[in-house]
VMD Tcl script that draws the C-alpha trace (Angstrom):
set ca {
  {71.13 42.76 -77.37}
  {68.95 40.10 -78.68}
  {69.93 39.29 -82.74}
  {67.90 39.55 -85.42}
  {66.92 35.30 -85.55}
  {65.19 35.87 -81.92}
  {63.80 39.00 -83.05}
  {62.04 37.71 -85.99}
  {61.42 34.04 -84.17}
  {59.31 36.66 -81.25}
  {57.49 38.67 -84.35}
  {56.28 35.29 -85.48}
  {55.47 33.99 -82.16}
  {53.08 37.63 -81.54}
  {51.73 37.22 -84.92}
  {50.32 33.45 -84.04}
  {49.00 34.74 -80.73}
  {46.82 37.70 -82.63}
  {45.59 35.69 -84.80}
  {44.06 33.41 -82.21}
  {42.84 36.15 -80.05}
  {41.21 37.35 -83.16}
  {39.96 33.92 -84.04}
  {38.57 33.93 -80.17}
  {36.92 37.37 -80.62}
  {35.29 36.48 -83.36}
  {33.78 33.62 -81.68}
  {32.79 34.72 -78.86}
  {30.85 37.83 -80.92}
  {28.84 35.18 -82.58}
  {27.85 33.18 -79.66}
  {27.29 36.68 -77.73}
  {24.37 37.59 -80.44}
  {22.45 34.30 -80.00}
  {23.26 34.74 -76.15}
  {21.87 38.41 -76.31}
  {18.52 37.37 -77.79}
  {18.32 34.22 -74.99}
  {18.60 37.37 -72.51}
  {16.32 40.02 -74.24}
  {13.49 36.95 -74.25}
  {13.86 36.24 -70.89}
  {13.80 39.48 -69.16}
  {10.26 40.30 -70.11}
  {9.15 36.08 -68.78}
  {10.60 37.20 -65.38}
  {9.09 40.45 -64.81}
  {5.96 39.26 -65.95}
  {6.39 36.47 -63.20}
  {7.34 39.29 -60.94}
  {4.11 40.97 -61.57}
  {1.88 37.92 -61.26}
  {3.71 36.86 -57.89}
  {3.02 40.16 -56.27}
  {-0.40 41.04 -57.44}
  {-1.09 37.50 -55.38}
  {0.69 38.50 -52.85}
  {-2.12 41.57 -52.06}
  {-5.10 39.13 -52.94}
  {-3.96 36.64 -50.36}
  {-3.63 37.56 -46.52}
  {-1.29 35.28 -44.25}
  {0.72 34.67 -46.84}
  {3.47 35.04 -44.55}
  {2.67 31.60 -43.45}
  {4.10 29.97 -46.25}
  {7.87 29.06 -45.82}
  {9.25 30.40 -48.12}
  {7.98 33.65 -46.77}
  {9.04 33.18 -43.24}
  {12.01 35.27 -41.63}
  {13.81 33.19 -39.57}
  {16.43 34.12 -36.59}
  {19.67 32.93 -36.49}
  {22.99 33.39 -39.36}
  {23.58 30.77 -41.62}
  {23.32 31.66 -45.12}
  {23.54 30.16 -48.83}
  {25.19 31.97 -51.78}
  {24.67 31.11 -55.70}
  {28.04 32.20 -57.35}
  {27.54 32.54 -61.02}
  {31.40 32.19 -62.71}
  {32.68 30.87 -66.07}
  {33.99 27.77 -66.73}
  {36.95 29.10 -69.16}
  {39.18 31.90 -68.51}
  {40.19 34.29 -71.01}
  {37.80 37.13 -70.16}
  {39.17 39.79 -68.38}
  {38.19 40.77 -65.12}
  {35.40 38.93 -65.49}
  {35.63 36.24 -63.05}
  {37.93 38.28 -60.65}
  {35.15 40.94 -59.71}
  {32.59 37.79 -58.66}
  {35.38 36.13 -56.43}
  {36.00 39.61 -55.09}
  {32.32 40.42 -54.24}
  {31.93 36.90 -52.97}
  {35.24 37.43 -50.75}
  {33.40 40.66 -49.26}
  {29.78 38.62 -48.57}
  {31.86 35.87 -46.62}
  {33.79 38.50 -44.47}
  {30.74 40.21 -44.17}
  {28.50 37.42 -42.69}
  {31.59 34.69 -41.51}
  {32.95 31.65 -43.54}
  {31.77 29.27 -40.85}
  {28.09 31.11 -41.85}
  {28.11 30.61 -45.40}
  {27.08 27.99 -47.57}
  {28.68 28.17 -51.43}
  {27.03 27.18 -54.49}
  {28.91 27.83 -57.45}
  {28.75 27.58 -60.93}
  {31.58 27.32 -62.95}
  {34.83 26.12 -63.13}
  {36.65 29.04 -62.32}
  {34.53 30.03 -59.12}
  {35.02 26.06 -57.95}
  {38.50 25.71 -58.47}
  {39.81 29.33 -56.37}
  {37.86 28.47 -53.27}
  {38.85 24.93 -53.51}
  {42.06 26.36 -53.19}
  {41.28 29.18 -50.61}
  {40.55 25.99 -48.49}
  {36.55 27.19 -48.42}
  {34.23 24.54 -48.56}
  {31.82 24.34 -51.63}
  {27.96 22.60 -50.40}
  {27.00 22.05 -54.66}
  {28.89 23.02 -57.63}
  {27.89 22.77 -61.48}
  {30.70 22.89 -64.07}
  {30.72 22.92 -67.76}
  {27.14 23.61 -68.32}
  {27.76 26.95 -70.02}
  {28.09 25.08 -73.92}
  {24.82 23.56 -73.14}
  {22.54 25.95 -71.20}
  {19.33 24.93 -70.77}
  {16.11 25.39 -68.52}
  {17.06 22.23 -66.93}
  {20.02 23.60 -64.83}
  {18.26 25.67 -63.54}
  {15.60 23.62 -62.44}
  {18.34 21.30 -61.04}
  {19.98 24.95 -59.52}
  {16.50 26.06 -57.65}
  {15.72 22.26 -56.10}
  {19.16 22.11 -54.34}
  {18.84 25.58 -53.24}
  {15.00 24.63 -52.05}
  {16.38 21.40 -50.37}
  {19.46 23.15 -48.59}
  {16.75 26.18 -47.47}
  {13.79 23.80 -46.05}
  {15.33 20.57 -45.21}
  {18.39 21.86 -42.98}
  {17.55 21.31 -39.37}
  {16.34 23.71 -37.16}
  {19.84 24.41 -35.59}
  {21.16 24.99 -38.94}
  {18.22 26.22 -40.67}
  {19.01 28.78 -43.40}
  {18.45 32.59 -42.83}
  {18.59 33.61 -46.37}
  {19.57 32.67 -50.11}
  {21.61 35.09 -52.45}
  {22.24 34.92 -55.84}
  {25.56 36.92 -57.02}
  {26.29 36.88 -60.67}
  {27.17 39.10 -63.50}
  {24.23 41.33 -65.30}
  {24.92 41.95 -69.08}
  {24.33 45.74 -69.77}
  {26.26 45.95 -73.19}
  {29.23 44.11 -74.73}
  {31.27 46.72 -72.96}
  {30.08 46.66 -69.41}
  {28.92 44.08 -66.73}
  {27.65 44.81 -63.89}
  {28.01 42.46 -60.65}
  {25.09 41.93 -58.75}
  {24.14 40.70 -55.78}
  {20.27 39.77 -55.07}
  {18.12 38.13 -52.56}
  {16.09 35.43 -53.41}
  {14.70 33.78 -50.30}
  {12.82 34.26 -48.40}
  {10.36 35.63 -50.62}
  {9.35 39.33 -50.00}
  {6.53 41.98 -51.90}
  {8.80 42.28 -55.45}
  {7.76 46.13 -54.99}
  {5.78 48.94 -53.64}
  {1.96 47.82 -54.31}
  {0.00 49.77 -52.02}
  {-0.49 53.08 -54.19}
  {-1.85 50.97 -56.95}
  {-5.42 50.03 -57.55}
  {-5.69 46.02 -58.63}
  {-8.64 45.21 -60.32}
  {-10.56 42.12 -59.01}
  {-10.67 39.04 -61.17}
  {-11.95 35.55 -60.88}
  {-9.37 32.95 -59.90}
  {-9.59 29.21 -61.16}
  {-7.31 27.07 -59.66}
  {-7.89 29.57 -56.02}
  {-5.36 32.30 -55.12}
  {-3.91 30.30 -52.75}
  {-3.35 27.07 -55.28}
  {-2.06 29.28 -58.22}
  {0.43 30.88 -55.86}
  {1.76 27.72 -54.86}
  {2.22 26.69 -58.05}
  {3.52 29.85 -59.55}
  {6.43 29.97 -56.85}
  {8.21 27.00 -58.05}
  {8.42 28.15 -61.35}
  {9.11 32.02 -60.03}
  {12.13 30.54 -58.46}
  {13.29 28.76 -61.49}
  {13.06 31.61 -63.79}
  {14.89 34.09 -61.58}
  {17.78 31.19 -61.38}
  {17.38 30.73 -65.20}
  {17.90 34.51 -65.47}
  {20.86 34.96 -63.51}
  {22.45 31.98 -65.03}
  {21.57 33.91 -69.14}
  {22.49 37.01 -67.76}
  {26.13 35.52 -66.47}
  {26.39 33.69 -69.98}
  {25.89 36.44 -72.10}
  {28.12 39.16 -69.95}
  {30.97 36.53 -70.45}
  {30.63 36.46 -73.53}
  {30.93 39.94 -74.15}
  {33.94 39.76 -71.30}
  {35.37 37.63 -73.49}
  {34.61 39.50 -76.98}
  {36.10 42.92 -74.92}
  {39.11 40.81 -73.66}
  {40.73 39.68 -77.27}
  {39.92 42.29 -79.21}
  {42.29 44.55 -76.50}
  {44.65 41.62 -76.61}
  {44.65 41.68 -80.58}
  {45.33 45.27 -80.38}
  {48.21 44.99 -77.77}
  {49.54 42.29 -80.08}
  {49.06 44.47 -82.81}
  {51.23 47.54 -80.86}
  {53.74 45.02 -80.05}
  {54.41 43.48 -83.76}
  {54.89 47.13 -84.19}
  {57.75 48.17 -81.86}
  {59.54 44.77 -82.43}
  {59.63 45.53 -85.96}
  {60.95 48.67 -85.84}
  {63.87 46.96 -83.38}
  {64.19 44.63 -86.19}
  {64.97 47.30 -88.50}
  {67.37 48.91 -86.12}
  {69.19 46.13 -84.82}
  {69.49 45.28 -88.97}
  {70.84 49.23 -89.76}
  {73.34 48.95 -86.71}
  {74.59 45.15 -87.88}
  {74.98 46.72 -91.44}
  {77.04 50.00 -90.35}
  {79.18 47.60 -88.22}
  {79.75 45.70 -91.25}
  {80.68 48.88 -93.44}
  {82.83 50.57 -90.87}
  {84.78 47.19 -90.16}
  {85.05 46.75 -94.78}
  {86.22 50.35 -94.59}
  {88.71 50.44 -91.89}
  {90.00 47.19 -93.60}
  {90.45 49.18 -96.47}
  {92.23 52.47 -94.92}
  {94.70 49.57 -92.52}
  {95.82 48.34 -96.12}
  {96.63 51.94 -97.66}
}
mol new
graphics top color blue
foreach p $ca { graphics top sphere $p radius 0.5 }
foreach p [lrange $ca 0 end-1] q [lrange $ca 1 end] { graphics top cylinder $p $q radius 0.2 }
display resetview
């Protein structure tokens, strides 16, 4: 039976590990409202986007020309992997690595290309022995439009400048979608080629007057199309971390919490049985020297 000096030294040590996870919790709700509002702006830039792209897509016949809309034979593939660079946050990381275990299975290692951001995504299929073709690290403190611009141009490069022989079917993003501070949802989407973002033909467009041309604004707008979706998945994965994270200390500040708990109550027993010991052994003293 442990004594009472390891009993209180473990109390202490449970009591300094809530108050960090609390500390952690804290922080991580404070970063996850600023990330929130990043998100909330976003959404409505990329389904704007979404709604420009395809409405050219109608005005614009042989669009399929353009290679980035061209379906091409063959298997090779590229994957975006969206992870964290800290741990700390559940099951946050270990549904991605799953999902992304299940795509490679699906479509062959020897098929699949890995791009992966974050540390934690890196460092388990560096040590699964899969090779990694780009990786970004520690760019989650400092966020900005210009990873994903970096993102989208090595994607771009990978997709159109592979030779023919190893040309690229097909680029997937797979990151995790913030839905609330209590559920993430992992997600796997296409982004190229580029297909019709949704069913167009029951609608009427009305006609306007283009300046640059259809054909020139489309070009343009598909660089920057690109970069926002990238941009997206990369808020999207910041701020359902964040809210892994938030979900992840306040249960370990609770279990902490529970545990402080029954340890102090074996405190108090181990304490009641040392001090009836002590009685019985004074008071059969006493009755040996009658």
């Amino acid at each position: 039976m442990a004594s009472l000096r390891d009993i209180r030294r473990k109390i202490k040590s449970v009591k300094n590990t809530q108050q960090i996870t609390k500390a952690m919790k804290m922080v991580a709700a404070a970063r996850l409202r600023r990330a929130q509002n990043r998100i909330l702006f976003a959404r409505p830039f990329a389904q704007k986007m979404e709604g420009l792209m395809t409405e050219l897509l109608i005005r614009i016949e042989g669009e399929e020309n353009h290679p980035l809309f061209k379906k091409r034979a063959g298997s090779k593939r590229a994957l975006l992997l969206v992870t964290s660079d800290k741990g700390l946050c559940g099951a946050f990381n270990t549904n991605l690595i799953r999902e992304t275990l299940r795509y490679v299975q699906k479509h062959g290692s020897q098929n699949v290309s890995l791009f992966i951001a974050g540390r934690k995504g890196r460092d388990y299929f560096r040590r699964a022995g899969l090779p990694v073709a780009k990786e970004y690290v520690n760019i989650s403190n400092t966020l900005g439009f210009q990873h994903a611009e970096i993102i989208t141009q090595d994607l771009l490069e990978a997709y159109l400048g592979a030779r023919p022989s190893e040309a690229l079917v097909a680029v997937d993003l797979l990151y995790n979608e913030f839905k609330s501070v209590m559920q993430q949802k992992v997600v796997v989407k296409p982004f190229l080629p580029l297909t019709a973002i949704e069913n167009v033909e029951a609608r009427t467009w009305p006609d306007f007057i283009y300046e640059p041309a259809k054909e020139a604004l489309l070009e343009g707008l598909l660089l920057r199309f690109l970069k926002a979706q990238v941009f997206r998945a990369l808020l999207e994965s910041a701020a359902a971390e964040l809210g892994a994270r938030m979900t992840a200390m306040e249960n370990a500040t609770n279990n902490a919490a529970d545990l402080i708990g029954s340890l102090t109550l074996n405190l108090n027993r181990t304490r009641q049985a040392s001090i009836t010991k002590e009685i019985l052994e004074v008071v059969s003293g006493a009755e040996a020297l009658k």
